[in-house]
VOBA-1610 file (N, C-alpha, C; in pm, whole numbers, padded with zeros to 5 digits, always signed):
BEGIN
Unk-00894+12863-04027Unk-00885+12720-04031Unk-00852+12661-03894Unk-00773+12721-03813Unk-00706+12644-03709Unk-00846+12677-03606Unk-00898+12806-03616Unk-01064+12825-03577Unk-01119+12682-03563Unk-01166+12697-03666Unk-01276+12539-03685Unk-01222+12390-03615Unk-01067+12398-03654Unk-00996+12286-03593Unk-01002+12252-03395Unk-01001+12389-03383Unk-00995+12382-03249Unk-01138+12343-03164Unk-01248+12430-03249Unk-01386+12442-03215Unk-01402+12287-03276Unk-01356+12205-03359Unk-01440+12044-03348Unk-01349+11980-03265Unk-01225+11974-03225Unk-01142+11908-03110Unk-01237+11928-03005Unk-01291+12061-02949Unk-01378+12087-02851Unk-01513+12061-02845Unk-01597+12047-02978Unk-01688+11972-02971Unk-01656+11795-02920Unk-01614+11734-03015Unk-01552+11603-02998Unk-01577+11591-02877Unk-01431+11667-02795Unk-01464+11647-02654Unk-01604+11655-02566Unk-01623+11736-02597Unk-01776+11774-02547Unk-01876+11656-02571Unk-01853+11613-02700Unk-01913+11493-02698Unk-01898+11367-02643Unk-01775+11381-02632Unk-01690+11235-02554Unk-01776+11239-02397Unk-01747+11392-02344Unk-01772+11387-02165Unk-01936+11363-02150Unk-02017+11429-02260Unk-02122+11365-02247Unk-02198+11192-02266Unk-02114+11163-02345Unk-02163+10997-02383Unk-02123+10947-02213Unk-01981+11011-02174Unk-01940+10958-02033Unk-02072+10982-01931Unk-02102+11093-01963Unk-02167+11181-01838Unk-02281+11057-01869Unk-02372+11035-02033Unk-02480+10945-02025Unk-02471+10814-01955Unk-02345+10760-01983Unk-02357+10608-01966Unk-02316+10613-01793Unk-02249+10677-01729Unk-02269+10699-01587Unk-02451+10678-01541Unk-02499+10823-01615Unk-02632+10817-01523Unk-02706+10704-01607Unk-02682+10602-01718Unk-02797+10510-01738Unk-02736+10384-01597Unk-02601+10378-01575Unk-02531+10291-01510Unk-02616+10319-01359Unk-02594+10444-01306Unk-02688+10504-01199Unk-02809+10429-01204Unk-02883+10494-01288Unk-03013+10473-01296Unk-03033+10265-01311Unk-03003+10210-01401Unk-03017+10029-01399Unk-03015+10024-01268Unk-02863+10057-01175Unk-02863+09990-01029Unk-02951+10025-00958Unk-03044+10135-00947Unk-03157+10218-00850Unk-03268+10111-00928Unk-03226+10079-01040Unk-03381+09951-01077Unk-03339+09845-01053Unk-03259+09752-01061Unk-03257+09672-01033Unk-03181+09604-00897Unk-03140+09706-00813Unk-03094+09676-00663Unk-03212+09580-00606Unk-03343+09660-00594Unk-03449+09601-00528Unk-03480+09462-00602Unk-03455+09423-00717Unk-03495+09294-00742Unk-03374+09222-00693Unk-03255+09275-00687Unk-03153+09203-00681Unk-03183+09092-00523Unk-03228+09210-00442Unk-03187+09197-00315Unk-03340+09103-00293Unk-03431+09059-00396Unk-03595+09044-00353Unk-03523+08853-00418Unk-03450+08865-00527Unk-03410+08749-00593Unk-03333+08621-00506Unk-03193+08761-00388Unk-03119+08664-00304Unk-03213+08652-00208Unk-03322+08712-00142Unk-03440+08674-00028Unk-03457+08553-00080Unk-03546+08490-00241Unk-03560+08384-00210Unk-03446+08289-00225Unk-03403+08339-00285Unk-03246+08194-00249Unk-03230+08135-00159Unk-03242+08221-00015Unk-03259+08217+00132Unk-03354+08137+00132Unk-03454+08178+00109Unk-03581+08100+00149Unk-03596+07940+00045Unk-03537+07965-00048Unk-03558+07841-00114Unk-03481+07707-00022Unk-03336+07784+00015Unk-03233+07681+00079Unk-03290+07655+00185Unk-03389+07713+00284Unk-03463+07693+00416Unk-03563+07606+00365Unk-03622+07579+00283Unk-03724+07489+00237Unk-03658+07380+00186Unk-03564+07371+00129Unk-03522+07224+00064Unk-03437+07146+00210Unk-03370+07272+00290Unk-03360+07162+00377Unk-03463+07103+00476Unk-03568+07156+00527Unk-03678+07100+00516Unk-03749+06982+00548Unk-03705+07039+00354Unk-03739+06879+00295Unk-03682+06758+00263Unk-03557+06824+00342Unk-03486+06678+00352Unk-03496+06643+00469Unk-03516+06711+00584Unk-03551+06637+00723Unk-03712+06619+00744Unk-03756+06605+00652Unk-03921+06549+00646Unk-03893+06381+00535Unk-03805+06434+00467Unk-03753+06293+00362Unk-03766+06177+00479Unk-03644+06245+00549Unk-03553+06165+00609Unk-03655+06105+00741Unk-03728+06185+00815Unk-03833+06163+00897Unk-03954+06039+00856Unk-03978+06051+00739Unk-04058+05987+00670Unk-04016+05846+00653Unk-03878+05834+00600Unk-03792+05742+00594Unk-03806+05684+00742Unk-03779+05713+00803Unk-03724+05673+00941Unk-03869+05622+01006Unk-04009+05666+01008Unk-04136+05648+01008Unk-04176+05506+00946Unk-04174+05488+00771Unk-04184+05390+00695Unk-04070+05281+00748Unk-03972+05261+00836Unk-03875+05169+00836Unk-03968+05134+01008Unk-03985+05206+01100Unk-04084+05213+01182Unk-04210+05087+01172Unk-04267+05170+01081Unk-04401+05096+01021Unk-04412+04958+00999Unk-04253+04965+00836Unk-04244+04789+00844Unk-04204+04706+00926Unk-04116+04761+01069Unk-04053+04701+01161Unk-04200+04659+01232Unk-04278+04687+01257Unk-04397+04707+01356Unk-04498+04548+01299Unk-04496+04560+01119Unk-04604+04508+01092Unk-04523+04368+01052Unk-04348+04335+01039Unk-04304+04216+01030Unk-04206+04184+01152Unk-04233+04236+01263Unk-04132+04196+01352Unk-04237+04170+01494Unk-04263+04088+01527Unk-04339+04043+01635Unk-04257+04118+01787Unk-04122+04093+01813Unk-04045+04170+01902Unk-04084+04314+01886Unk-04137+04400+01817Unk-04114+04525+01758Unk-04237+04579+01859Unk-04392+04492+01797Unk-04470+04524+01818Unk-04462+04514+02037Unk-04418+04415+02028Unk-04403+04385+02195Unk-04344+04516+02257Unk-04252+04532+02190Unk-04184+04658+02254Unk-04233+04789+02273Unk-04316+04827+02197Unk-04435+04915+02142Unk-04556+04888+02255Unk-04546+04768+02308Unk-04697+04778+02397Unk-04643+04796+02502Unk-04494+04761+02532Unk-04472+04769+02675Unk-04433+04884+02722Unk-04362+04972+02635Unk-04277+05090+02634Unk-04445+05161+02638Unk-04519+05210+02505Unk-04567+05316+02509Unk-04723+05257+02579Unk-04779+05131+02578Unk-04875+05123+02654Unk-04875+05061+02780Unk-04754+05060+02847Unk-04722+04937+02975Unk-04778+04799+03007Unk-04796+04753+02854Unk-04847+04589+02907Unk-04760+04553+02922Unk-04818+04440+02992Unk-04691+04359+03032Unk-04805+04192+03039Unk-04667+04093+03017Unk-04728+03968+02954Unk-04760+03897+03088Unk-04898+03768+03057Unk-04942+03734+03194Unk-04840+03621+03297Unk-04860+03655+03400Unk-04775+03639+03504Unk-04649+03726+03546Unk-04620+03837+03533Unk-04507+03940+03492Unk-04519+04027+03595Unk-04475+04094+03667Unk-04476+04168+03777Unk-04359+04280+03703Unk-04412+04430+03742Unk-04339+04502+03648Unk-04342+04600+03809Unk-04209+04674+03838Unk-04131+04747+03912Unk-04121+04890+03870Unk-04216+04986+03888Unk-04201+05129+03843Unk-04089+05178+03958Unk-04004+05238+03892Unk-03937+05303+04024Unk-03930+05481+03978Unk-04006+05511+04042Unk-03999+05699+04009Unk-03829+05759+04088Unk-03834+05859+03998Unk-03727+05951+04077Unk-03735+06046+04174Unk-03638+06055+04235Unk-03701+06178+04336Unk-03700+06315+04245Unk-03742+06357+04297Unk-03760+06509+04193Unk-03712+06608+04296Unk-03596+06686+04252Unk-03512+06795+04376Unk-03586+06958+04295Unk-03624+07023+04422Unk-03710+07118+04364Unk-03615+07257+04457
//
């Protein structure tokens, strides 16, 4: 009797270290599968946060463009400033003074 008693205490066990021993190597094995998605999932996170900001400095560009635009097409000063700055007119009778810099080389 104490036979049998001892031999299922030792099975038992035996069974215990194996369920251990299984759930180790399924634990093993998930992380060897799913490391690579893990690490493919935070790539785009990265890449998502590089795109939304982005798109907020294209928002914001756009914004700043359209405020541009309406300044141009309701502000008569706007447009003046615009011909003189980026096309150098200048209004008749006006004598305009380029003064270059010296350039140290």
């Amino acid at each position: 009797m104490a036979f049998r008693e001892n031999k299922k205490k030792r099975n038992n066990a035996f069974l215990t270290y194996m369920c251990y021993a299984l759930l180790l190597l399924m634990l093993i094995v998930s992380t060897v599968l799913l490391l690579p998605a893990y690490r493919e999932y935070k790539a785009q996170q990265k890449e998502l946060a590089k795109v939304q900001a982005e798109l907020a400095k294209n928002r914001e560009e756009r914004a700043q463009k359209l405020k541009e635009y309406n300044d141009l097409e309701r502000n008569p000063k706007a447009v003046e400033k615009v011909a003189r700055e980026k096309f150098r007119m200048v209004k008749e009778g006006e004598t305009v003074l380029i003064l270059k810099d010296n350039e140290k080389k």
